[in-house]
N, C-alpha and C positions, 0 to 999 in steps of 0.2 A: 601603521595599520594594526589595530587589534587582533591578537593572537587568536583563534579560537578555541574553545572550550573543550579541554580534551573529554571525548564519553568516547569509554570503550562499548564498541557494538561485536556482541561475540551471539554465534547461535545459538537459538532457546533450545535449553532442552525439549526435547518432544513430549508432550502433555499426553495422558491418559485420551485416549481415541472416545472411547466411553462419557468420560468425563467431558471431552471438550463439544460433544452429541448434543450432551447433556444438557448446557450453558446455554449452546445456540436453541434447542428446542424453547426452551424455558423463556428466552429473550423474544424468539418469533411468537411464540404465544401472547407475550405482552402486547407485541406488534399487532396482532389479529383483535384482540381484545380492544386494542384502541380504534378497530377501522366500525367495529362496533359497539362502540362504545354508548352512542344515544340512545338504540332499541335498549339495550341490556339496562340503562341508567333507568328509562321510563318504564321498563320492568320489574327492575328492584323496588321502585320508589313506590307503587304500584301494589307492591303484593307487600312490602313491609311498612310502609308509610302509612297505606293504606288502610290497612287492617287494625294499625292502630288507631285510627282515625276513628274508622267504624265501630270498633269495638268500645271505646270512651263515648261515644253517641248513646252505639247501643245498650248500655249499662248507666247512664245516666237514668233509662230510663223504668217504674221499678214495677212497672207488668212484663215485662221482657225476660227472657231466662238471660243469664247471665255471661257471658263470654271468657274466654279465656284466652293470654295471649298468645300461648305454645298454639293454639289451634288459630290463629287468624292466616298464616301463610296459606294455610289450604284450602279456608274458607274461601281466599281471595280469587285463587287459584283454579276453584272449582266456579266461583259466580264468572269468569272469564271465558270456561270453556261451557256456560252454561247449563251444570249439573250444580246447582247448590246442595251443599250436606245441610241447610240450616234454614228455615224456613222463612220464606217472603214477610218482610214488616209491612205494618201500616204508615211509617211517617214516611214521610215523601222525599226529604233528608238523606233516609238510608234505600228506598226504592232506586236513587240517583245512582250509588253504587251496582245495583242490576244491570242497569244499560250500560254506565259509563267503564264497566271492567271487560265485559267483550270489546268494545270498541280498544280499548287500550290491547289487546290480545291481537287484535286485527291490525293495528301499529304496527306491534310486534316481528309479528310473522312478516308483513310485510316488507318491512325496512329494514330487517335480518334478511328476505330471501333478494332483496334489489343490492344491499350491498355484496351479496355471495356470489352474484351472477354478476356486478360488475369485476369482484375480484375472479372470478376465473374466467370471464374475459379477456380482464387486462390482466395478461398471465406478465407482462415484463414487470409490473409494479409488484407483483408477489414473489418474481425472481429479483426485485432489487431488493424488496424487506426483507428479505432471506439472505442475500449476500449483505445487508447492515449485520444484522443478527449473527451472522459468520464473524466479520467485524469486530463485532462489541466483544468476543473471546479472547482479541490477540491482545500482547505487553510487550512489551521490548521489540514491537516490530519495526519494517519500515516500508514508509510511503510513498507510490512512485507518483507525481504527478504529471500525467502526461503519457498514453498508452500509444504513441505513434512508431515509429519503426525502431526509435532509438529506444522509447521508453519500455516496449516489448524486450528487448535485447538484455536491457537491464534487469527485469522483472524477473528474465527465464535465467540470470545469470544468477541472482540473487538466489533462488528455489534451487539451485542448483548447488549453491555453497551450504544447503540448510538454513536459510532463516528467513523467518515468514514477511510477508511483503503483504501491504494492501496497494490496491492502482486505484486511481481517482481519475476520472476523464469527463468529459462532459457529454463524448456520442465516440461509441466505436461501431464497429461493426460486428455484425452475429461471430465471422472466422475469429476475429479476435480474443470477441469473448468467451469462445469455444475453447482458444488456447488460451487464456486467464484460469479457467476451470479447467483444464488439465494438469493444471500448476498448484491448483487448490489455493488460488491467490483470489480474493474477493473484489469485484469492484465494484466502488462508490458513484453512480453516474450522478455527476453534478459538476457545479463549479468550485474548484479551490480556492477563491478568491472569497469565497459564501463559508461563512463560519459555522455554520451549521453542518456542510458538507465535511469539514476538516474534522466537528464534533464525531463525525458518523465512522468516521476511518479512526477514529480513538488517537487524533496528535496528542491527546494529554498525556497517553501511554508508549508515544511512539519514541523509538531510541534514534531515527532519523529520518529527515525527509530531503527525496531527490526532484525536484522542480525542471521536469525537461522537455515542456513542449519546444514549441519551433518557433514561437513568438515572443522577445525580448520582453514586451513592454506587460503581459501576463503572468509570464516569470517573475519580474518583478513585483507586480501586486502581491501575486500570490505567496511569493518571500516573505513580503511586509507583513500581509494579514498571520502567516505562518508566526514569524518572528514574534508579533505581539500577542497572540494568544498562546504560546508557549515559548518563555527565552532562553530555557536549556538546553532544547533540541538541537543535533544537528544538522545545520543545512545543507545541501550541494547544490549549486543551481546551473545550470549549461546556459551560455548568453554566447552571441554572436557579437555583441560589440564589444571591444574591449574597454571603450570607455566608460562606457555603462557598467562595462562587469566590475571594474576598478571599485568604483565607487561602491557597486555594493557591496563587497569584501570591506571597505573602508567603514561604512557606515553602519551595515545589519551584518558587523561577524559571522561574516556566510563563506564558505568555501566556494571557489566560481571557478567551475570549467571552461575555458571558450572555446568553441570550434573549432576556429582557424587556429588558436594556440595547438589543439588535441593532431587535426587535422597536417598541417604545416610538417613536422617530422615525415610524418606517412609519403606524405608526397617528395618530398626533398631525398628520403632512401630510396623510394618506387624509384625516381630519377636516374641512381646511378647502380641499381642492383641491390641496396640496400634495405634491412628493414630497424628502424629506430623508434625507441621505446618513447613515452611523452616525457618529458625533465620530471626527474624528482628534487625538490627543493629541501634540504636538509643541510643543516644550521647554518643557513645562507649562501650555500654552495646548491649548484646544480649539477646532477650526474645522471645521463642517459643508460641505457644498453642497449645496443646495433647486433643483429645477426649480418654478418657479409661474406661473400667467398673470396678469399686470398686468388690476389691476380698474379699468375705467374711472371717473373724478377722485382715484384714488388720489396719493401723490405724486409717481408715478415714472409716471404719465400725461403724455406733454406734454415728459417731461426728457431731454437727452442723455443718452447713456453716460457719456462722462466727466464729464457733472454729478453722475451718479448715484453712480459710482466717489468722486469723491472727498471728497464730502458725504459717504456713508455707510458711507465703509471697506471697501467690498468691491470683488471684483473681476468682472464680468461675462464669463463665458467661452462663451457661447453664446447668440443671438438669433434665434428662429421667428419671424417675421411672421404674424400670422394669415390674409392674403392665400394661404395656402399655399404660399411660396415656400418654396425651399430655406435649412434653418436655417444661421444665419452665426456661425462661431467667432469669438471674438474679434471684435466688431462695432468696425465705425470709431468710434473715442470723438464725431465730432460728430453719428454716428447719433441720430434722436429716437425714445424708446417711447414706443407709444403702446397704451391699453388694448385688451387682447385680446391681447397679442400675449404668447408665450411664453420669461423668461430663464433661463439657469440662473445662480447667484450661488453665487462662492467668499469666506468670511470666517469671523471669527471667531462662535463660536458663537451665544454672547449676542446678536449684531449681527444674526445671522441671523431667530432669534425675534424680535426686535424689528422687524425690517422687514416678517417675514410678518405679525403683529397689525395694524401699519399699513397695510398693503395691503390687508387685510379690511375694515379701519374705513372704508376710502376717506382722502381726502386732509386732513390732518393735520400741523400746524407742526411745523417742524424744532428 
């Protein structure tokens, strides 16, 4: 199985408030400028096209006073709103300019005031081109795809370590999105599987992306399409099968979380009082950490720390007293435990299970 690519993702520094206003104004402007883009096009072309047109007519011809082209924008400008500065010709050529520049004014107006009133209608598409333009500011970010309970979790965990997050989903709901924006986290409504939508959340700038709806075979696309429009990024993807997740780790150098892998510990400690951390996999070895409470004559009743440490290969990195006192990191190794009282333990896997069955059983030769 291909190793993946080590990127470090550390949080951005916080960019100028002012400054980062600044981008997304600038960006949504472009956005607005294209929703109107044809009145303004038949505008310009219009008053500057136009006027050059007219004015090489009208100077062709040698009774005519002469034109200049610093003054044709105005002239256009004013035959549109029907006050010319320049007096009515006789050829019938440039009389066509008289009628056909208000008619182009009434275009104008028009189809600028029908797409103003669609956009503050459809107020969601102005709040989506506003969270693009939010978007289009961030670098080194990362992208959650998939805003459902697990992907919320992650989104609010990630804001919460400092480092900016875009979410992509394709339909959430208003609450959601109310908490997206309390997080200053922007979202992309679309599909991530749509290359364009991935464009809009900026993957070409992203430092990583988390793939975690609740549909295997989605994850998967949207891994691929992920993968091949950027192959440095890091992936994470959550799958429920593990045979499927196999393969993808095998094949699109992707990091694969599975459920029941995550899941499986959680329930296996909830079982016997225990709580157990997911495997960590380091340089081929696996090593948990279990929080548990010492059952009274078990073996670790009665034992120091460092008896316990070095008998049982692990490392003791936290000690609650059941007396209620405040828990103690790293306890002095000639601290005694005694049962009731709550440790947490770092070690290898194996080691780990084997000490929880003993602690159940009660106390049990070495």
């Amino acid at each position: 199985m291909p190793v993946n690519q080590h990127v470090e993702v550390v949080p951005p520094k916080k960019r100028g408030r002012h400054l980062r206003v600044l981008r997304v104004g600038l960006h949504d402007t472009r956005a607005l400028l294209h929703e109107f883009r044809k009145p303004l096009l038949v505008f310009f072309l219009a008053v500057l096209l136009g006027g050059v047109i007219y004015m090489q007519l009208n100077n062709t011809l040698s009774d005519n006073t002469a034109l200049k082209l610093i003054d044709m924008p105005y002239y256009m400008l004013a035959m549109m709103v029907l006050e010319s500065a320049i007096e009515a010709p006789d050829e019938p050529y440039l009389i066509v300019f008289w009628y056909v520049m208000p008619l182009v004014a009434v275009y104008v107006l028009g189809r600028g005031a029908a797409d103003f009133v669609r956009l503050f209608i459809d107020r969601e598409q102005r709040r989506s081109a506003w969270e693009v333009a939010v978007a289009s500011t961030f670098r080194r970010h990362i992208i959650v795809v998939g805003i459902g309970h697990t992907g919320m979790r992650i989104t609010r965990v990630l804001a919460q370590m400092g480092f900016e997050a875009v979410a992509v989903d394709i339909d959430i709901d208003s609450d959601a999105h109310e908490r997206l924006h309390s997080l200053d986290v922007p979202l992309i409504a679309g599909d991530a599987r749509n290359e364009h939508v991935l464009e809009q959340a900026q993957l070409e700038h992203a430092s990583a992306v988390i793939v975690c709806t609740s549909d295997d075979y989605i994850n998967l696309e949207a891994t691929m399409r992920i993968r091949d429009m950027n192959p440095a990024v890091r992936i994470v993807t959550r799958m429920w099968d593990d045979r499927l997740a196999q393969q993808i780790e095998t094949f699109f150098n992707v990091e694969v979380l599975s459920a029941s892998d995550l899941s499986a510990p959680a329930f296996a400690g909830a079982a016997v009082g225990a709580e157990i951390t997911q495997n960590l996999h380091i340089a081929g070895m696996e090593y948990s950490m279990i929080r548990l409470v010492v059952r009274a004559g078990s073996f670790m009743d009665g034992a120091t720390v460092d008896g316990i440490q070095e008998t049982e290969g692990v490392d003791i990195v936290l000690l609650h007293r059941q007396d209620g006192s405040l828990p103690d990191v790293h306890p002095d190794g000639q601290v005694l435990v005694s049962g009731g009282d709550t440790i947490v333990l770092f070690a290898q896997h194996d080691r780990i299970t084997e000490i929880l069955g003993r602690n159940e059983k009660g106390r049990a030769s070495r």
